[in-house]
C-alpha positions in Angstrom: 27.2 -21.0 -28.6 25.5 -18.4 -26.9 22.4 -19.9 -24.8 21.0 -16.2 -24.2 20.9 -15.7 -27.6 19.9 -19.1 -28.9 16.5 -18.7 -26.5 15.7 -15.1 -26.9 15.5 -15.9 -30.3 13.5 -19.0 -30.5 11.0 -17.4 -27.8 10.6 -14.9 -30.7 10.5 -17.0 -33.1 7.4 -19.2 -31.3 5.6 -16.1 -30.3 5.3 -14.7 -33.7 3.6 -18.3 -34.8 1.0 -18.5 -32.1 -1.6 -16.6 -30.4 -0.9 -14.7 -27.4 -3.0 -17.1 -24.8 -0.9 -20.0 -26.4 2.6 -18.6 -26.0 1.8 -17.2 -22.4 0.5 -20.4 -21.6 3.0 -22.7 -22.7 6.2 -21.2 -23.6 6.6 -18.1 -22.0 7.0 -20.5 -18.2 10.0 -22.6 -19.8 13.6 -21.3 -18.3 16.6 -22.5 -20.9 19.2 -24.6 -18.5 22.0 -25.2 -21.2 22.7 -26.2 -24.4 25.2 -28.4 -25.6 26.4 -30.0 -29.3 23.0 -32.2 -29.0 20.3 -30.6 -27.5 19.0 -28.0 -25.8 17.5 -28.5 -22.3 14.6 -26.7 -21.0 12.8 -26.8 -17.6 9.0 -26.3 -17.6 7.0 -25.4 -14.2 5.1 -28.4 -13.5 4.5 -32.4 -15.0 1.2 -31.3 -17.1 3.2 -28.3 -18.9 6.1 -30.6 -19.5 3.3 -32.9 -21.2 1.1 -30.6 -22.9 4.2 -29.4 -24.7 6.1 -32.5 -25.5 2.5 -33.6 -27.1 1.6 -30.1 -28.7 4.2 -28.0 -29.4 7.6 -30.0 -29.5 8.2 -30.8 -33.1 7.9 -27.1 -33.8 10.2 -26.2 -31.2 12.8 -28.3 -32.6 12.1 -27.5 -36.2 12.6 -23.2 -34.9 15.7 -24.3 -33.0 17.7 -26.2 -35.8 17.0 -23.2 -38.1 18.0 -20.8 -36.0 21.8 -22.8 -34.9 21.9 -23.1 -38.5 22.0 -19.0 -39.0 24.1 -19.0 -35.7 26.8 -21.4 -37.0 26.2 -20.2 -41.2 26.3 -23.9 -41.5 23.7 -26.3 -41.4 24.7 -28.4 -38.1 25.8 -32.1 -38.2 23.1 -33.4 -36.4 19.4 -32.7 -35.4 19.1 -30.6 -32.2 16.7 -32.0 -29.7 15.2 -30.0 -27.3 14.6 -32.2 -23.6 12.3 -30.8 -21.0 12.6 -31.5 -17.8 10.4 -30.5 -14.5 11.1 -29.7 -10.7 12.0 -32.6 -8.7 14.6 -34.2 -11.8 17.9 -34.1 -10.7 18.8 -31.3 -13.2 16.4 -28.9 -12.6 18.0 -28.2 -9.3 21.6 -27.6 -11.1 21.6 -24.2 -13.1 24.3 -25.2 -15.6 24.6 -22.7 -18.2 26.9 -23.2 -21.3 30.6 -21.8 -21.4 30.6 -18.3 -21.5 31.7 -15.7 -24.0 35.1 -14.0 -23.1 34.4 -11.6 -20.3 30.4 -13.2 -20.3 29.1 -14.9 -17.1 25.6 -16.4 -16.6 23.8 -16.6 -13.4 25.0 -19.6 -11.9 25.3 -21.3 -8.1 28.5 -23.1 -7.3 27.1 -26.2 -5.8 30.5 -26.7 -3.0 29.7 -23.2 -1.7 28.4 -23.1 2.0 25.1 -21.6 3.2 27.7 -19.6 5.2 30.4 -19.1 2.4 27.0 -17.6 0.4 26.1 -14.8 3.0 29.6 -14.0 3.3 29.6 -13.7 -0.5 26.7 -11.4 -0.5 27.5 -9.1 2.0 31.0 -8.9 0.3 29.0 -7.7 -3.2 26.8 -5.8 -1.2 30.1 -3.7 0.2 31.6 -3.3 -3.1 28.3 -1.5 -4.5 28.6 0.8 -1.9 24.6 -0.5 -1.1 22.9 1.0 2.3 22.5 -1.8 4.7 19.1 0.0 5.5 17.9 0.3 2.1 16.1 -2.6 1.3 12.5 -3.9 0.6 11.4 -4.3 4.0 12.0 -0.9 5.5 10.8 0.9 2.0 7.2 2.1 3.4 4.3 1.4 0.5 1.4 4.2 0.3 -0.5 5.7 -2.7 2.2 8.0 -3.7 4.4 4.8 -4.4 2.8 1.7 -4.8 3.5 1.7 -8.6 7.4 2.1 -8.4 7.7 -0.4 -5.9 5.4 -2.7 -7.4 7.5 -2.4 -10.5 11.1 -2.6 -8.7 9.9 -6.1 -6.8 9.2 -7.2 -10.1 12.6 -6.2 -11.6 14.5 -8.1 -8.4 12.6 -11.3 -9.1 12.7 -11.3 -12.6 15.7 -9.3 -13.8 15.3 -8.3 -17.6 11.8 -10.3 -17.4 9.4 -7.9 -16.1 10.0 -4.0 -17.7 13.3 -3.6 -19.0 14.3 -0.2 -18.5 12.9 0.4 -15.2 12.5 4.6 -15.1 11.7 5.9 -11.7 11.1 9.6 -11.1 10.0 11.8 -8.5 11.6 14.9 -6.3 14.3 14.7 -4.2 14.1 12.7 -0.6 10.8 11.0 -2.0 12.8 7.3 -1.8 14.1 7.0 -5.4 17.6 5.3 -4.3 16.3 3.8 -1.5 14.0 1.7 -4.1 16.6 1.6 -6.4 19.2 -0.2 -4.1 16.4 -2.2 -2.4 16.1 -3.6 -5.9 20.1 -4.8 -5.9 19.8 -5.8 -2.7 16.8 -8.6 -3.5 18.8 -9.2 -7.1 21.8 -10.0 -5.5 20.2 -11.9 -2.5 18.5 -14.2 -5.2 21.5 -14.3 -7.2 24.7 -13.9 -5.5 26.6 -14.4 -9.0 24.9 -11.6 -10.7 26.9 -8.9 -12.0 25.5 -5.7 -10.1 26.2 -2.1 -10.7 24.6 0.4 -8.8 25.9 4.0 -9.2 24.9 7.7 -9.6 25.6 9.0 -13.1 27.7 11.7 -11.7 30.2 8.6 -10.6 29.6 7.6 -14.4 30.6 11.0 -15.8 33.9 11.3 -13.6 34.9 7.9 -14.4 34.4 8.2 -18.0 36.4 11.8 -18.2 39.2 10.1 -16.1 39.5 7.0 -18.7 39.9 9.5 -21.8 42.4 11.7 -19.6 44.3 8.9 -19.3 44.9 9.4 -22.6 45.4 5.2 -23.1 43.4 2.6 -25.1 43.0 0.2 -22.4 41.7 2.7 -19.4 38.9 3.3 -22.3 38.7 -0.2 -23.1 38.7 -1.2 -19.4 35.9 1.5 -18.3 33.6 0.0 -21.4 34.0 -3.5 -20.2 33.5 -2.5 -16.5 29.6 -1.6 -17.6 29.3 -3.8 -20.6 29.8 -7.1 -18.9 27.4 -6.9 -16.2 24.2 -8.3 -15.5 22.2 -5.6 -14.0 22.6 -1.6 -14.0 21.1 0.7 -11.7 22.1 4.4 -12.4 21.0 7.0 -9.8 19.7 10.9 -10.4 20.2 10.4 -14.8 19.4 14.0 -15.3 22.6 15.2 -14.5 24.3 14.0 -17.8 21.9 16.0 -19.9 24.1 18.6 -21.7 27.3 16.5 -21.7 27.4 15.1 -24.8 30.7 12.8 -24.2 29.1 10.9 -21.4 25.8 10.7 -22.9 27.3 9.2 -26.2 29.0 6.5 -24.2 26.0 6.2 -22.2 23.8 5.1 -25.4 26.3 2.8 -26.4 26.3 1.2 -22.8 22.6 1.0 -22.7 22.3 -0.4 -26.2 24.8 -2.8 -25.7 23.4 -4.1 -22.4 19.8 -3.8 -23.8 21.3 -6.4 -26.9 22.4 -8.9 -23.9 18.8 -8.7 -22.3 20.8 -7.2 -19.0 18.3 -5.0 -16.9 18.6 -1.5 -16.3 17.0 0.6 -13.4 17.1 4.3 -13.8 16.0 7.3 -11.8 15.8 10.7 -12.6 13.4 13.6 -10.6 11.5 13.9 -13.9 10.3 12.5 -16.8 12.1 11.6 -19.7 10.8 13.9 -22.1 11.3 17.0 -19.2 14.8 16.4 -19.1 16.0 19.5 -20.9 19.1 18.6 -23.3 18.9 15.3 -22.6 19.3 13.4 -26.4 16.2 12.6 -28.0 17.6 8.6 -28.7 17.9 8.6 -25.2 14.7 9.7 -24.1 13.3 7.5 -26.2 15.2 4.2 -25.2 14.4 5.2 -21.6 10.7 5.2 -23.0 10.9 1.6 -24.1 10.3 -0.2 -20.6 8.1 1.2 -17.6 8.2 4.6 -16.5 6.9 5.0 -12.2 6.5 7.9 -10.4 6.9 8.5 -6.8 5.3 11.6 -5.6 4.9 13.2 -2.3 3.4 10.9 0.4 0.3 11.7 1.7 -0.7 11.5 5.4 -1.8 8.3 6.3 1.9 7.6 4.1 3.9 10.2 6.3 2.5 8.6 9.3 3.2 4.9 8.5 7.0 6.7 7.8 7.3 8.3 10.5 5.9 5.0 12.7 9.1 2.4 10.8 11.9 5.0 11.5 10.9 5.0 15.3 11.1 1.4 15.3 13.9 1.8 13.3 15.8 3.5 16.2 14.2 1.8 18.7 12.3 5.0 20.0 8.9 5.8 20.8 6.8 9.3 21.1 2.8 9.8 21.2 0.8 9.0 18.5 -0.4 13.6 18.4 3.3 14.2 18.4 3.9 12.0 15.0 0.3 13.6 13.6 2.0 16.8 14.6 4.8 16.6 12.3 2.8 14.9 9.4 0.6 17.8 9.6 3.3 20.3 8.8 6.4 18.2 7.2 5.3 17.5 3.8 7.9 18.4 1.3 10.0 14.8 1.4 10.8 12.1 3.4 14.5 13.3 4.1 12.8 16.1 6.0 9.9 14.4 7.9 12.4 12.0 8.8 14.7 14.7 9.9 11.9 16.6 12.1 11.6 12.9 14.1 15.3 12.6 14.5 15.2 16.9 15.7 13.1 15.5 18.3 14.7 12.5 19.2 18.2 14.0 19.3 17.1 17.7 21.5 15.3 15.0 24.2 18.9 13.1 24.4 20.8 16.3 24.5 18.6 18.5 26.6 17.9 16.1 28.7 14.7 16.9 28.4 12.4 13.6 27.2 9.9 14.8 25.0 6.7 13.4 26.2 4.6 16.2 25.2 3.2 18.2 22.2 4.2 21.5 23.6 7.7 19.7 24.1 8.0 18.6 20.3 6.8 22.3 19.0 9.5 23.9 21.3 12.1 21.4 19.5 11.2 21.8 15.9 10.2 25.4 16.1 12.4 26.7 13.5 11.6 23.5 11.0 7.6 23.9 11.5 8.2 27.9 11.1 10.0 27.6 7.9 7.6 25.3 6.2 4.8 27.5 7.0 3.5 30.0 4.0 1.2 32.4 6.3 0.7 33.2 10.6 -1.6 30.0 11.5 -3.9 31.6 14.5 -6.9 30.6 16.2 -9.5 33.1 14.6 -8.3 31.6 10.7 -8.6 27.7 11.4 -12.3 28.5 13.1 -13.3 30.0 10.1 -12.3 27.8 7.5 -13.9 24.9 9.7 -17.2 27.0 9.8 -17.1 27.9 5.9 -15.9 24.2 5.1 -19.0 22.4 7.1 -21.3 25.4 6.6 -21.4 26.5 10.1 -20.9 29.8 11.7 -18.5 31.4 14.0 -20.5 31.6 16.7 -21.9 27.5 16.6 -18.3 26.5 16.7 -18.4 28.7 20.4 -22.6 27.9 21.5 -24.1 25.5 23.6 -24.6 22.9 21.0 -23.9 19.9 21.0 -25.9 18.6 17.8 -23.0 16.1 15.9 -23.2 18.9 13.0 -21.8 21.4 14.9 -20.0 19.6 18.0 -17.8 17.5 15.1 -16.3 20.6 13.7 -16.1 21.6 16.7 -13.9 19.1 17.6 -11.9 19.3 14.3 -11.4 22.8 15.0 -9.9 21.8 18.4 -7.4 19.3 17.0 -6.3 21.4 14.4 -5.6 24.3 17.0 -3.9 22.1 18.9 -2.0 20.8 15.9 -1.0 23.7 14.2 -0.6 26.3 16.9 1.8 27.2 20.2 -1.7 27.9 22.3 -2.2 26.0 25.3 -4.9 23.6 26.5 -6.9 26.0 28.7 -6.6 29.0 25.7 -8.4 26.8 23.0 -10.4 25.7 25.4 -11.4 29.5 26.5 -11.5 30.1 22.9 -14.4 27.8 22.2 -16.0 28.4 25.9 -15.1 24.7 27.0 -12.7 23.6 30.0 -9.4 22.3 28.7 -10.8 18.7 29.8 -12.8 19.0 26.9 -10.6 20.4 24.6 -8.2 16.9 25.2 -11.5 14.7 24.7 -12.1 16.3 21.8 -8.4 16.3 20.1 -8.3 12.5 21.4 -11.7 11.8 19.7 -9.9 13.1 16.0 -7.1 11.6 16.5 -8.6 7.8 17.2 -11.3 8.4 14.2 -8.1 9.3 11.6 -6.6 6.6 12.8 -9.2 4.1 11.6 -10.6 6.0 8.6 -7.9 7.1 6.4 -10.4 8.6 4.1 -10.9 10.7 7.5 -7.0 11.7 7.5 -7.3 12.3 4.2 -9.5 15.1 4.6 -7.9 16.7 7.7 -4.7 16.8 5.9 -6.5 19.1 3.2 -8.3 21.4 5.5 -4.8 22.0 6.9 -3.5 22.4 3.1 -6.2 24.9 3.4 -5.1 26.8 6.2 -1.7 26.6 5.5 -2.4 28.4 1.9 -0.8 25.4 0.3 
């Protein structure tokens, strides 16, 4: 008898006889354990829920369960199925015993002679066989505004497989952390549950394996690819967009999906767009991929790029000055494959040239042709001082006076650090430019820099006035 089966069904069965607050209350907490020729056991989440529904809900419980065995079966069964609850601290709440599987069907399930040691081993040996970056996990995934959704939704999917939103569709341009979130996600899955079933692959490996079973030409290489993703507990399929137009794999990908879907399995997608944008893609399967949660990632926004930039340093055991980092968040914004690649351009011309990189003027020289590249129009002097002047309604010649009144000398400032920023000039030039000693000039960019650091709000709007500039 299948216990997956069996619950799902009286869950549905209970929720569509009681109010919402009432199911979420009571029944939605309870976690089936097994079920046997007698009864079905159940573990609740504390003493007073175990109470409450023994008292309340019980009888109807069992009265749902025995009708539902009986459709199972197609025979009324010989005796009355109990249902027995039991609560943390009971000696079987600690043993997840699940009943004997369907043929090529396994549960999630600890082997209670297995070793803390034998355990890790056993995870890392998964981990291997999923092909699953070492460095991809939850920890090292920076959160920010352009993500927070997507990751919220993946740590829900890790601790709560085929509970939270079942499909998971995440989407967003390339190097914006799609498979890093996605294989963080196996990671904590398979961490919790070192028995789950994990697949984690791109659906170009999906394509080439599925042409190479019906080359084969043979019933079982079909049948054996089929049961390879049928009989697992978790799928994550990488960049989905690239099976659009073939209409072999994405035949055999609906019947995977549905078939999974049946099982309660969960499946994690990504894609760099939407559903509905994916041109040629079937219109079942945009529509299945619609049923669960769909999360965006989009392009990180400063205070994000620099909080990036800050964990792969640490990440390679590196440091660099804080103006270097703001340097290449200012003008590295496409994905975070490329600012990540402008920090390692640095790192990797101070270890080759034998040159350490302490400077500003040092990391320009170094990612000269990166910075160049990104840029749409010349950045000079004379163009960042007059969109400071028109964006705080200042003139030209303020930015260069006497004054030092906080509505023109902050500009001021800001005009400083963005020169500073965003061009080659030396100290002493901006500082000639704005009739100020180059003493100043560092005061001044030092001053910007600490007040973005506390108010992001702050960084937020520097990092426009440099979209600004830059023509973005």
């Amino acid at each position: 008898m299948d216990l997956d089966i069996i619950w799902k069904e009286l869950a549905e069965s209970t929720k569509a006889l009681m109010s919402n607050l009432t199911y979420n209350t009571w029944i939605a907490n309870l976690k089936p354990i097994r079920i046997n020729e007698e009864e079905l056991l159940v573990s609740a989440p504390n003493s007073y829920s175990k109470k409450m529904i023994e008292t309340k809900y019980l009888d109807d419980l069992e009265t749902y369960l025995n009708i539902i065995i009986e459709g199972y079966l197609g025979e009324e069964p010989e005796k009355r199925y109990k249902i027995r609850i039991i609560e943390p601290g009971e000696d079987e709440y600690e043993a997840k015993v699940s009943v004997e599987p369907k043929s090529g069907q396994q549960y999630f399930s600890y082997d209670d002679g297995e070793t803390e040691e034998d355990r890790k081993k056993n995870i890392e040996r998964i981990k291997a066989e999923q092909m699953l970056n070492p460095k991809y996990t939850f920890d090292t995934f920076v959160k920010g505004k352009s993500n927070d959704l997507a990751l919220a939704a993946a740590a829900a999917v890790a601790k709560n497989p085929a509970k939270a939103y079942n499909p998971l569709f995440i989407y967003g341009g390339p190097g914006l952390g799609k498979t890093h979130l996605m294989q963080a996600c196996a990671h904590a899955i398979i961490d919790n549950n070192p028995d789950a079933r994990v697949v984690y692959l791109s659906s170009e490996k999906f394509t080439n394996e599925l042409i190479s079973s019906i080359g084969a030409k043979s019933t079982k290489k079909s049948r054996e690819f089929r049961n390879k993703y049928r009989n697992i507990d978790v799928l994550l399929i990488d960049d989905i967009q690239f099976i659009a137009g073939k209409t072999g794999t994405q035949l055999e990908f609906f019947h995977t999906f549905n078939d999974l879907y049946s099982q309660n399995k969960q499946i994690v997608i990504s894609s760099d767009r939407p559903p509905k944008e994916i041109e040629t893609l079937e219109e079942r399967l945009v529509s299945r991929f619609e049923w669960g949660l769909i999360a965006d990632i989009q392009m990180p926004d400063y205070e994000t790029r620099i909080a990036i930039l800050k964990a792969k340093l640490k990440q390679e055991n590196e440091t660099l000055p804080m103006e270097i980092l703001e340097y290449i968040a200012m003008n590295v914004k496409s994905n975070i494959r490329e600012l990540e690649g402008a920090l390692m351009t640095i790192i990797a011309y101070s270890s080759l040239m034998d040159e350490p990189i302490m400077t500003l003027d040092g990391a320009k020289k170094a990612l000269e042709n990166v910075i160049t590249e990104n840029q749409k129009r010349p950045i000079t002097l004379d163009l960042i001082k007059e969109i400071i002047a028109e964006n705080y309604g200042i003139t030209l010649d303020d930015l260069s006076s006497k004054n030092r009144s906080k509505k023109i000398a902050y500009p001021r400032q800001i005009a400083m650090y963005l020169c500073r920023q965003m061009t080659d000039l030396s100290l002493i030039k901006i500082a000639d430019a704005f009739n100020r000693d180059h003493s100043t000039v560092m005061h001044g960019v030092d001053k910007i820099t600490n007040d973005m650091d506390e108010n992001p709000a702050f960084a937020e709007e520097i990092s426009e006035l440099v979209k600004v500039i830059k023509n973005e």
